[in-house]
Structures are given as C-alpha cells and as structure tokens.
C-alpha positions in Angstrom: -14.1 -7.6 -9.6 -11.7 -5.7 -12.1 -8.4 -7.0 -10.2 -9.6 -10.9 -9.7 -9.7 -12.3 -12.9 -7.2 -15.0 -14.0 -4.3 -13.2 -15.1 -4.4 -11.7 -11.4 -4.6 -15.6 -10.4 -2.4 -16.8 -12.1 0.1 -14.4 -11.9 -0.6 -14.9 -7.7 0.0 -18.8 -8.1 3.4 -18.4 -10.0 4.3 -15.4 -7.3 3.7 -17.8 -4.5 5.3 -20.9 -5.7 8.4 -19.4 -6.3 8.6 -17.5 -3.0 8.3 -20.9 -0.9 11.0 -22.2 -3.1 13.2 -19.6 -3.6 13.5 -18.7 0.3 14.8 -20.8 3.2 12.5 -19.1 5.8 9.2 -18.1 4.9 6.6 -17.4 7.6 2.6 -17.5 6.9 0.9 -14.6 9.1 -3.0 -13.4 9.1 -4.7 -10.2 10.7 -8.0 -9.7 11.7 -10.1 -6.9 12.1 -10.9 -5.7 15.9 -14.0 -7.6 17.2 -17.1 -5.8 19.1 -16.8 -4.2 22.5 -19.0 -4.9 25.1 -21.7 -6.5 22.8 -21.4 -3.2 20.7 -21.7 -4.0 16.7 -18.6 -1.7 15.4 -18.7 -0.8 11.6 -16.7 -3.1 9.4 -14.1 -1.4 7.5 -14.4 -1.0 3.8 -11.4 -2.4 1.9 -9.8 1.0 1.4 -10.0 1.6 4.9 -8.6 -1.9 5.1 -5.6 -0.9 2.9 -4.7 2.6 4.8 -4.9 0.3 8.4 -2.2 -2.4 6.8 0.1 0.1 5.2 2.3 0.3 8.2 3.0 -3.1 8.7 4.1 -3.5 4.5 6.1 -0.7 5.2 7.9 -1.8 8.1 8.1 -5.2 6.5 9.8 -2.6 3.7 12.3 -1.3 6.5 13.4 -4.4 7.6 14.4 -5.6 4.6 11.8 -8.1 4.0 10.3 -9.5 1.0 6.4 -10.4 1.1 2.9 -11.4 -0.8 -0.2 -9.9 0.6 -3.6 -11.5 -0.1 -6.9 -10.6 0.8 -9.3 -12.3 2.3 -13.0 -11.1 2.8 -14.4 -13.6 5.6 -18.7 -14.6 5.1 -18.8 -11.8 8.1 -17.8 -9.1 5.2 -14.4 -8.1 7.7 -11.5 -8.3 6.0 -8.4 -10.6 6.5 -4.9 -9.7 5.5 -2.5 -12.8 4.9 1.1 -12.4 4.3 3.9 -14.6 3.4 7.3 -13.0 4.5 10.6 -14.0 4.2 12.0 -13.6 7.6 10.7 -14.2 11.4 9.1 -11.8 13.5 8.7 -11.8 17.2 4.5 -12.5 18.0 5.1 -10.2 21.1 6.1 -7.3 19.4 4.1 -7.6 16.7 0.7 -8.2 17.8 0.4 -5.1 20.5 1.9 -3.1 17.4 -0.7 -3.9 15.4 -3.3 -3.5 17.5 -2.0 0.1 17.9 -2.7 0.8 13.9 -6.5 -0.7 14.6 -5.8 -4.1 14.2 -7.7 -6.9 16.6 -6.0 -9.1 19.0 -6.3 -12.4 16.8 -3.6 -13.1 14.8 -2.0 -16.4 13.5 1.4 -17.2 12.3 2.4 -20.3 10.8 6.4 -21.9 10.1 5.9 -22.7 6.6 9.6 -23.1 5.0 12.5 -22.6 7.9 16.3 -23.0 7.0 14.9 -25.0 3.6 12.7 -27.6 5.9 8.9 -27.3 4.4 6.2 -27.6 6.5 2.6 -28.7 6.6 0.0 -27.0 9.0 0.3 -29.6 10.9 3.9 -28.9 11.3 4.9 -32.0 9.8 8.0 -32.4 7.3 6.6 -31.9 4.1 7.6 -32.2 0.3 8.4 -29.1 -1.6 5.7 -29.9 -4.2 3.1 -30.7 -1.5 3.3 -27.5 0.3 3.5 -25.2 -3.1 -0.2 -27.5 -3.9 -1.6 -26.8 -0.2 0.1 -23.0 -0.5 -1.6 -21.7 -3.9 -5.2 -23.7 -3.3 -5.5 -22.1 0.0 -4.8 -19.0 -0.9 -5.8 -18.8 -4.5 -9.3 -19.7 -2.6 -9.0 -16.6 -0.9 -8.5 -14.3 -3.9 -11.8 -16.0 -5.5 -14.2 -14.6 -2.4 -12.1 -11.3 -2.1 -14.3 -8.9 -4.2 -15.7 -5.6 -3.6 -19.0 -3.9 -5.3 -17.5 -1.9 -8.4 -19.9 0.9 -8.2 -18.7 2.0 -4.5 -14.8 0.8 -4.7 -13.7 0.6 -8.7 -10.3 -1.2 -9.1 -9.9 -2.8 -6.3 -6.4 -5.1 -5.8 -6.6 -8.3 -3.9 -3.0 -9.2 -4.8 0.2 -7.6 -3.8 3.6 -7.6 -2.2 7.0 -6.0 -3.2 8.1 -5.7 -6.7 10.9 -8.4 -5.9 8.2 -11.3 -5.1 5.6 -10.9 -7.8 6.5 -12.7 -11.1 4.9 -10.2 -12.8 2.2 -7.3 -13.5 -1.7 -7.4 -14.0 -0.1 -6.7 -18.0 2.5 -9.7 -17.2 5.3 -7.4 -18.1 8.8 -6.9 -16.3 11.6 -4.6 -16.0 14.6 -6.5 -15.8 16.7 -4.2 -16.7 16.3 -2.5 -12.7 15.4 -5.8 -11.3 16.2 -9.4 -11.4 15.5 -11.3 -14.5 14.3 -14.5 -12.7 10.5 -13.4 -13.4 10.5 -12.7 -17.0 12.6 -15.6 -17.9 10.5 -18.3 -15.3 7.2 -17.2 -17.4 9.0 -17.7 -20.8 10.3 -21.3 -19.6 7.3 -22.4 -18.5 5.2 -21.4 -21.3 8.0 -23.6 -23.4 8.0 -26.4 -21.1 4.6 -26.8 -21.1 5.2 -26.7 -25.0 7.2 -29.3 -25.2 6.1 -31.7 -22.6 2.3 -30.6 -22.9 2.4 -30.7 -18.5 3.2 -27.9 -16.1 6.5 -28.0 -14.7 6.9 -29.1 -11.0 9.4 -27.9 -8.8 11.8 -30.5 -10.0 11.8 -28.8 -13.3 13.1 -25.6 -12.3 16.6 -25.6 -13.7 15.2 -26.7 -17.3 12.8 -23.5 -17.1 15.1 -21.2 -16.1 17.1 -22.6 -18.8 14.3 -22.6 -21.2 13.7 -19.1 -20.4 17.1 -18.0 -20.8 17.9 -19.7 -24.4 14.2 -18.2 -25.6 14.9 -14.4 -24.9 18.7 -14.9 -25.1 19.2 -13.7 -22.1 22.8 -13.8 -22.3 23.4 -11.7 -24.9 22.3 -8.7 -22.7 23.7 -10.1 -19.2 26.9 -12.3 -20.1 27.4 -13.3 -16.2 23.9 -14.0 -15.8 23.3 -16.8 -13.7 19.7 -18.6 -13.2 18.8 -20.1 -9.9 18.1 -23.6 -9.0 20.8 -24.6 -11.2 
C-alpha cells in the first residue's frame, strides 16, 4: 500500500481532471488479462509481471506522440486491469490482435470520452464538462482504492502513472518547470489559493482565476515574461 495513499489520490484526481479538459480528444481504453483455455485455470500474473506485459503498449503510446494516465485496477478475481486515458484515437483492429501478441486477452473496451471538445457520458450522451470530470475521477479514483499489492512480496508498488506531461505532479508534489511546462506547478498553487479565498474547490469554470492565482503567487512572470496560462 506504499504508493496509494492520498497524496497518490489526489495527485491522480487533479492529473485526470485536467487531462479531460485540457484535450479535445481523449479516449478511455481497458485491458484484460488472457482468460483460461480449455477450462485450464492459468496463473494470474503478479503486478510486476503486469507492468513488463503493458510496457509496450506505453511505449508505443510514447512513439506516437501520445500523452496518457495509466491506472490500475485489481478486479475481485485478483487479474489485473490496465485503464488508460489517451489523447488521440487508435484503430480497435490493430490494437487488439497487437495486444494479444504481448500476452494480453481478447477483451478490451474503449470508450469516446472528450472528441473535437464534445464530452461524453458512457452512455454516449452530450455531457457537461463538470459532469464528466465527477463521473471520470470517482470511477477511477475507485479503482486506485482496491489496487493494492501485499508489501512483503512486491514493496513499492505504483498504481498511478502516465507521461511526465499529464501528471500534475510527483508522489513529493514537486515539478520541474524549468524542462517542462509550468501549467502543473502553477494549477496546484491556484487552487490551494482559491480554495483560500472562497473556502470551495474550484470547478472547471474557475480555471482562468487559478491559473491566474497561480501565476501572481510564484511570480511566474518574472522567470517566463511571455508566459501565457491556458484557459484564459
């Protein structure tokens, strides 16, 4: 349980609310392990072995150019289920027979969350941006809660991940925007202000004042004169 405690959470929750809003196509996609053959029980894998069979598919994800989360799931059967939200579309014909050739099993699920800035419910329905960040986080911050792994056989284990880009920060909540964008550092700033001043989280309406916010409290300017915050 050393990765899922609530700075993992939370830091998860702030990663995945601003990758739905910050992208105009983000695409929800979930892997399963290979079932039994011929009524033969097969070994589950452990979550290392988990890890080394979805490594090729984060680093074609890499390749293409793609920005992604990546949170574990361990389903009541003890199998383990990798969910992704990705920033682009990928064609379900190529990618399922490819991931059954890395030792992935035939089920596999994609949902259109955000398309060309239209949100989505799972019904497919039209939905508000502050709806589908809610439905988003719950559901997968539920996952993260039942992902855990015994200590004593596999210490350290991470339930949380995705490229450097997407995550609003570290398991320390520290940065480096001085090789990446800023837009992390100064959204955690903001919001810790905002919710400050106005003693309520922000909601996605509130975005320009906590960039703002953000930017004013570590004078961000001063070090990045042309420096522009999004959702302005």
């Amino acid at each position: 349980m050393a990765y899922t405690k609530v700075k993992t959470r939370y830091i998860a929750e702030i990663s995945i609310e601003r990758f739905i809003l910050e992208h105009r196509n983000v695409y929800f996609w979930t892997f399963t392990e290979p079932g039994n053959e011929d009524g033969v029980l097969r070994k589950l894998w452990t979550k290392t072995e988990a890890e080394i069979h979805i490594k090729p598919f984060c680093d074609l994800l890499r390749r293409l150019g793609f920005e992604f989360l990546l949170i574990w799931e361990l389903q009541k059967r003890g199998s383990w289920h990798p969910h992704f939200l990705i920033n682009g579309r990928l064609e379900v014909n190529f990618v399922r027979p490819w991931m059954m050739a890395r030792g992935w099993g035939q089920q596999m699920r994609v949902e259109w969350v955000v398309r060309g800035g239209r949100m989505f419910d799972k019904f497919g329905n039209v939905s508000t941006a502050g709806d589908l960040v809610n439905y988003m986080t719950k559901k997968l911050r539920s996952y993260l809660l039942k992902a855990r792994t015994d200590d004593a056989v596999e210490p350290r284990k991470k339930f949380f991940g995705g490229t450097h880009r997407s995550k609003a920060g570290t398991i320390k909540l520290s940065w480096n925007p001085w090789t990446d964008t800023a837009h992390a550092m100064l959204y955690y700033y903001g919001r810790n202000l905002f919710v400050d001043i106005w003693q309520a989280p922000p909601s996605y309406r509130d975005l320009p004042v906590v960039m703002a916010l953000g930017t004013e409290d570590r004078n961000w300017l001063d070090v990045d004169f042309l420096y522009e915050p999004p959702y302005s």
